[in-house]
C-alpha positions in Angstrom: 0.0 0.0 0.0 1.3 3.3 -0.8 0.8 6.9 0.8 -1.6 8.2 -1.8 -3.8 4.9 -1.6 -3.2 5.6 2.5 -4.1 8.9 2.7 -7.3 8.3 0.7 -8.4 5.6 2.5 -8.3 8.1 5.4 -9.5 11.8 4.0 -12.6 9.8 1.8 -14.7 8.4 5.0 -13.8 12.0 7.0 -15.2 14.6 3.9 -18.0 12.1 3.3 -18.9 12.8 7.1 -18.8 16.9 6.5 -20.6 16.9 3.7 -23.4 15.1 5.1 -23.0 17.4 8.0 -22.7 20.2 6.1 -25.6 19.1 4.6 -27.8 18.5 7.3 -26.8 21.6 8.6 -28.0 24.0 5.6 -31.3 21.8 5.6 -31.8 22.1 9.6 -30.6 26.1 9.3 -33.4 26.4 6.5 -36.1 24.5 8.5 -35.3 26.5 11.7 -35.4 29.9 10.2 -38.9 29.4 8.0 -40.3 28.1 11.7 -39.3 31.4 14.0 -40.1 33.2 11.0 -43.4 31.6 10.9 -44.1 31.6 14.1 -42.9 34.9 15.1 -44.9 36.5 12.0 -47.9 34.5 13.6 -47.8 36.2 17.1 -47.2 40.0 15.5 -50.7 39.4 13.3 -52.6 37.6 16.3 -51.2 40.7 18.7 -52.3 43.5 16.3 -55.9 42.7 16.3 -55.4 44.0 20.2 -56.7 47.4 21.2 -53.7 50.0 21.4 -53.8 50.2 25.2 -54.0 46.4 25.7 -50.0 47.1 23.4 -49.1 49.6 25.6 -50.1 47.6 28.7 -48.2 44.4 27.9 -45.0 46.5 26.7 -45.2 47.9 30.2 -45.2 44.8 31.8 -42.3 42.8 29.7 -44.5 41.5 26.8 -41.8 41.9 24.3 -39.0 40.8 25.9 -40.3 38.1 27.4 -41.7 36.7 23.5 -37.6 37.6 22.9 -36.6 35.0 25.3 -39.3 32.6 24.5 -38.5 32.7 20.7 -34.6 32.4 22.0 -35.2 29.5 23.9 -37.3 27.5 21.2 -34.1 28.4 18.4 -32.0 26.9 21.2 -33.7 24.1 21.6 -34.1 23.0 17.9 -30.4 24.0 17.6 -28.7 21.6 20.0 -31.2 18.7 19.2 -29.8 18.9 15.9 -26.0 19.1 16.8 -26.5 16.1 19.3 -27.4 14.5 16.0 -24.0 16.1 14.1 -22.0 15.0 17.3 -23.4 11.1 17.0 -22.2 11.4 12.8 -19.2 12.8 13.6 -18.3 10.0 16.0 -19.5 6.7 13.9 
C-alpha cells in the first residue's frame, strides 16, 4: 500500500462525514429559520388585532422581551437537538 492509496483511505470516509454534515446543517438552518419566521410573524398578526392600550399595557409589563426569550429559547432548543445528531455522525 502506498501513501496516496493511505491517505485516501483516510480523507474519503472523513469529507463524506462533513458533507453530510454540512448538509444536514444548511437543511436544519433552513427549516429552523422558516419556523421562527413563521411563528414569530404568527404572534405580531394575532397581537395587532389587540386594542392600542392592551399594546401599551403588555409592553409595560415585559411582553416583548419576554416573547424575545421565549422565541430564544425555542431556536436553542431546535439547535442543539440537531448538533447532538451532528455529534453522533461525527463519532461513527
Amino acid at each position: 500500500m502506498n501513501l496516496a492509496t493511505f491517505l485516501l483511505g483516510l480523507v474519503g470516509p472523513l469529507a463524506a462525514r462533513w458533507l453530510v454534515s454540512m448538509g444536514l446543517g444548511l437543511v436544519t438552518v433552513a427549516g429552523l429559520d422558516l419556523a421562527a419566521g413563521s411563528l414569530k410573524s404568527t404572534l405580531l398578526a394575532n397581537l395587532h388585532g389587540l386594542p392600542a392600550a392592551g399594546l401599551q399595557l403588555g409592553g409595560l409589563m415585559g411582553l416583548w422581551e419576554c416573547m424575545g426569550y421565549v422565541l430564544g429559547a425555542v431556536t436553542f432548543v431546535i439547535t442543539w437537538n440537531a448538533a447532538k445528531g451532528f455529534w453522533s455522525l461525527a463519532k461513527k
